[in-house]
Structure formats: structure tokens, C-alpha cells
N, C-alpha and C positions, 0 to 999 in steps of 0.2 A: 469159365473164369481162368486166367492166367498169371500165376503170381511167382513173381522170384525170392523165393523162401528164406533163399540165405541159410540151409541145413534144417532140412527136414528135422532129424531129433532135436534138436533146440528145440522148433517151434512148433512140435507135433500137437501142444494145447490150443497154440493161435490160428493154428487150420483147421481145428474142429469148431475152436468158439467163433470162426468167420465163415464154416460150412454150416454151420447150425441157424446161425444169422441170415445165408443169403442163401441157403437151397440149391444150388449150381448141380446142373446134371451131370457135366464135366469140368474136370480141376486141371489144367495143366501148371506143372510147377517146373522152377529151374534152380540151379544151384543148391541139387538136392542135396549135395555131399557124402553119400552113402553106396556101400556097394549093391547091386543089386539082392546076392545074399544076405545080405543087413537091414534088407527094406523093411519098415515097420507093415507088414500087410495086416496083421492084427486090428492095431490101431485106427487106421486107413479103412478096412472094410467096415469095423463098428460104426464109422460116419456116415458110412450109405454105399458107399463105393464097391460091390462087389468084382470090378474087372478094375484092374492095373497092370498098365505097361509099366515098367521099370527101366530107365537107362542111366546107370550111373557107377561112381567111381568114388574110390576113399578120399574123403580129403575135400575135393576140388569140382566144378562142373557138375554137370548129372541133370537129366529131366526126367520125367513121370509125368505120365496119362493116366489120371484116375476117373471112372464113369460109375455111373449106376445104369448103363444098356451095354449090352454084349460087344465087342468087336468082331467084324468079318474078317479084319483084316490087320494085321500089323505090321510093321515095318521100322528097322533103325537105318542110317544112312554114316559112313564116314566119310569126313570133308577133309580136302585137304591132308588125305595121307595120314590124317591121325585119329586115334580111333579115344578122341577126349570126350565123349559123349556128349556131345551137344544137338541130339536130335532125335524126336520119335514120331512116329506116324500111325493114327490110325483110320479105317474107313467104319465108318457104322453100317448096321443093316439097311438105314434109311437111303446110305447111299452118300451119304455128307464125311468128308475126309478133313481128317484134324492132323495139321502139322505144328508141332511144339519143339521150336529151337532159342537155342542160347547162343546168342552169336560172344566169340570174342571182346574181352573189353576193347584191347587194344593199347596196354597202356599208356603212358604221359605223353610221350612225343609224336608229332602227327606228322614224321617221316619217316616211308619204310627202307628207307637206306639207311637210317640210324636206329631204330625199333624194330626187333623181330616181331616184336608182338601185333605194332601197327601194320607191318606184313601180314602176319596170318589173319587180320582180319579183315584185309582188304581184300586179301586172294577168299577170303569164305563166302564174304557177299558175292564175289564173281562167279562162285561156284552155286549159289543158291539163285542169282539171274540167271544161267545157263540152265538149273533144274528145272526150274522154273517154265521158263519158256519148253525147254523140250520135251516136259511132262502134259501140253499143253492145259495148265492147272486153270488156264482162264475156262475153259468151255463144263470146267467138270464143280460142283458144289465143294470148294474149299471155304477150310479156317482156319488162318494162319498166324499162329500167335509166338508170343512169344519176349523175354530181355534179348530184345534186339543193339543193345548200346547202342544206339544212336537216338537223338533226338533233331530231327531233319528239318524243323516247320522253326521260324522265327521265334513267336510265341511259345515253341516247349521246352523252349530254359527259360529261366528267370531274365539273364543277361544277354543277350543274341550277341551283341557287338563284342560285348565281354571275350563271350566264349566260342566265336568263328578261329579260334587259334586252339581248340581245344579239342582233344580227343572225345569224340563222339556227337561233336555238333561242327567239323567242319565242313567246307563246301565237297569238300573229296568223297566224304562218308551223306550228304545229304544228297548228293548226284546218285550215290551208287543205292541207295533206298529209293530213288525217282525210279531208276532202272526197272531195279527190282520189282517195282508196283506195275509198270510197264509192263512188263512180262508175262503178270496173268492179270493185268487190268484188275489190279486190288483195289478194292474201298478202303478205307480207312475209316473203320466203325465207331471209333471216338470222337471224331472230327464230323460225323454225320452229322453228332449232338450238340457240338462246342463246335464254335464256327474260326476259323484257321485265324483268328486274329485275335482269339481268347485265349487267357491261358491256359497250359492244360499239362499238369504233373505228374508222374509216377513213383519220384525218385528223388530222396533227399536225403545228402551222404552224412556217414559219419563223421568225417574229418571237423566238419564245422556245426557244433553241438547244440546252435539256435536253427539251425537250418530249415529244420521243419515248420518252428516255431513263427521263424520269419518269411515262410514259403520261397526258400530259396533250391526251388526245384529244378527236374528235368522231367520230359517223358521220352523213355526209354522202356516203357514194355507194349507193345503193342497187337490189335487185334485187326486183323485184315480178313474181308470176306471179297470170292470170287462174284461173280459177276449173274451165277444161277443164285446164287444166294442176300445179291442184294435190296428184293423187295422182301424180306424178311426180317431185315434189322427191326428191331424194336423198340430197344430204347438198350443206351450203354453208360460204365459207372466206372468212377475210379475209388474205391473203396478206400478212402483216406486217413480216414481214422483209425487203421492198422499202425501205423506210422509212430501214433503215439502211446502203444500199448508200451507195456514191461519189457524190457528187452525185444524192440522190435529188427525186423528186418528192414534194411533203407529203399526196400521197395516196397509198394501198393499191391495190392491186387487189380485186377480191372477185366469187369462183367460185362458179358455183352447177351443180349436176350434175343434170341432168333427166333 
């Protein structure tokens, strides 16, 4: 499962009452907001989870790898010169390697000559094509999840037309997720299920308060498996109904069964 939280302590209730619901053998989360020092390991292992990776910072960004099977291996990565934590890695015994990143929103404007921020996130996918391919991740059992901000596929906004002007659904950011997929020949494990001309959401913001109401979504977290691991998908889920809990976070979760 891979959900962007939106602050772990907030919503430490709605990750047990949606771990208790769906069983996930691994959690990846993002925009944990907490230091690693700070991390609730308590709370988290009482759910089932006894190994956690922790990668995070006060305030801002942060992911976590929670499992109930041990890790061989772990791993954090810094992109782009900054060490904002946006990345953790691990390998299981079984040999299956879980990469959990947050990429950059990017904010409002979709020019990096006027946006630092649409910079850094241009240059991070370029960094995450180039790991990619030189890790070569296609020949080895990956899953690669993660709020990747972008929604690349026509159908995963609400608006296509609307929003080809818009950070996280323009052509610059949907070329550079082709790439990306390129690089180690990723599946797209939600898209196995919903076929590319359906729609298919994660993400409905706060700014506009019927949003969810009126499924005026995006997908923007997504779950990718290599290429040793594609006759294994099973069946995958966007857990929707998080959405409209009690103070939720304006992202989904989304399960995928291997």
C-alpha cells in the first residue's frame, strides 16, 4: 500500500483504522512530516508492522517503509543535492526491492525559468530516469511507488484540456514519467485494472471543498512493478473512501496485491 498521509501524527487513527481494514503487508507513506526521532514506532508496530524504515524531517516531506517481513537491505538516496527526504528503499529477503519516493510538487507555474520549484522537479525525475536505467531496475523484481505529482495519462484528471497548462499534468511532466517507465520497463499496476481511457483518481484537493464530493480528481500516487514481477499482479485498489473520513488527507491510498 502506498499512501501520502499528509502528517503522520495527525492521521496515526486513519492508518490503523485503513491497516486494520486492508491487511497490507507493506505501507509505504509520504509526507510523513516528522523527524525520524519523533517517529511514532509505538503506535506503528502495535498495527502489525514490526521493521520501519523512517526517512523524514520536521514540518515538511518525509517517507517511511513500514513491513511486517524483515529487510535485507536498506537504503535512502539524496536527489538533487538536497537531502529533503524524499526517498527510501528497501530489498526483502524474498529478494523483491521496494522503492518509496515523493517526488516535488512543483508548484503553480510550469516554467523552470520562472519557478524554482518547477526546476527541482524537473531536474528530480531526470535524476530518477538516469537511476533508474543505471541501476538496471528493469532485469531485477522492483516496486516502485509512490506521490509522484504528476498525473501523466488523459483520464487522470478530471479536466485533460483544462489542465495540460497545469503543474503536474503537463506534457513536459507526462513525457518525463514515459521516460521514466522506459527506463526499467515499468507496468503501471492500476492501469492493468482500469483500462487507460477510464477514469482513475488518487487525489482531491483541498482548495475546492466539493471536490471529492464532485470527483473532481487526479492520480498522482502511483504503483509501478518491473518486469520480473509482472505476472504477479493480482488485482489493485484505490482506497477511496479515506477521502471522506474526518479530517482527511487529500490523498488515497492505493493497494496493489502481488
Amino acid at each position: 500500500m502506498t499512501w501520502n498521509v499528509n502528517s503522520l501524527r495527525r492521521r496515526i487513527d486513519h492508518l490503523g483504522r485503513l491497516c486494520a481494514a486492508e491487511q497490507p503487508d507493506i505501507v509505504c507513506l509520504q509526507e510523513t512530516k516528522v523527524r525520524d526521532e519523533e517517529f511514532p514506532h509505538e503506535a506503528v508496530a502495535a498495527m502489525g508492522f514490526a521493521h520501519i524504515l523512517p526517512h523524514g524531517q520536521k514540518g515538511t516531506n518525509g517517507v517511511a517503509i513500514l513491513s511486517r517481513q524483515p529487510f535485507a537491505q536498506e537504503e535512502t538516496r539524496i536527489w538533487c543535492g538536497r537531502d529533503d527526504r524524499r526517498h527510501a528503499g528497501v530489498r526483502l529477503a524474498s529478494g523483491v526491492e521496494i522503492h518509496n519516493f515523493y517526488v516535488p510538487s512543483g508548484g503553480d507555474v510550469p516554467d523552470p525559468a520562472r519557478n524554482d520549484k518547477f526546476d527541482h522537479k524537473l531536474r528530480f525525475l531526470g535524476e530518477m530516469i538516469e537511476w533508474a536505467a543505471d541501476a538496471a531496475l528493469r532485469e531485477r523484481p522492483v516496486v516502485l511507488v509512490g506521490d509522484l505529482n504528476i498525473a501523466p495519462l488523459a483520464r487522470d484528471t478530471w479536466n485533460h484540456k483544462r489542465h495540460l497548462r497545469s503543474v503536474g499534468h503537463t506534457p513536459r511532466e507526462s513525457a518525463l514519467m514515459a521516460e521514466l517507465r522506459a527506463a526499467a520497463a515499468l507496468i503501471d499496476a492500476p492501469r492493468r485494472f482500469v483500462p487507460d481511457d477510464a477514469p482513475l483518481y488518487t487525489w482531491w484537493g483541498y482548495r475546492y471543498r466539493e471536490a471529492f464530493a464532485k470527483n473532481y480528481g487526479w492520480r498522482l500516487d502511483h504503483i509501478f512493478v518491473t518486469p520480473p514481477l509482472g505476472g504477479a499482479l493480482g488485482a489493485c485498489r484505490v482506497v477511496a473512501q479515506t477521502r471522506g473520513w474526518d479530517q482527511p488527507s487529500d490523498h488515497a491510498p492505493v493497494v496493489v496485491d502481488l
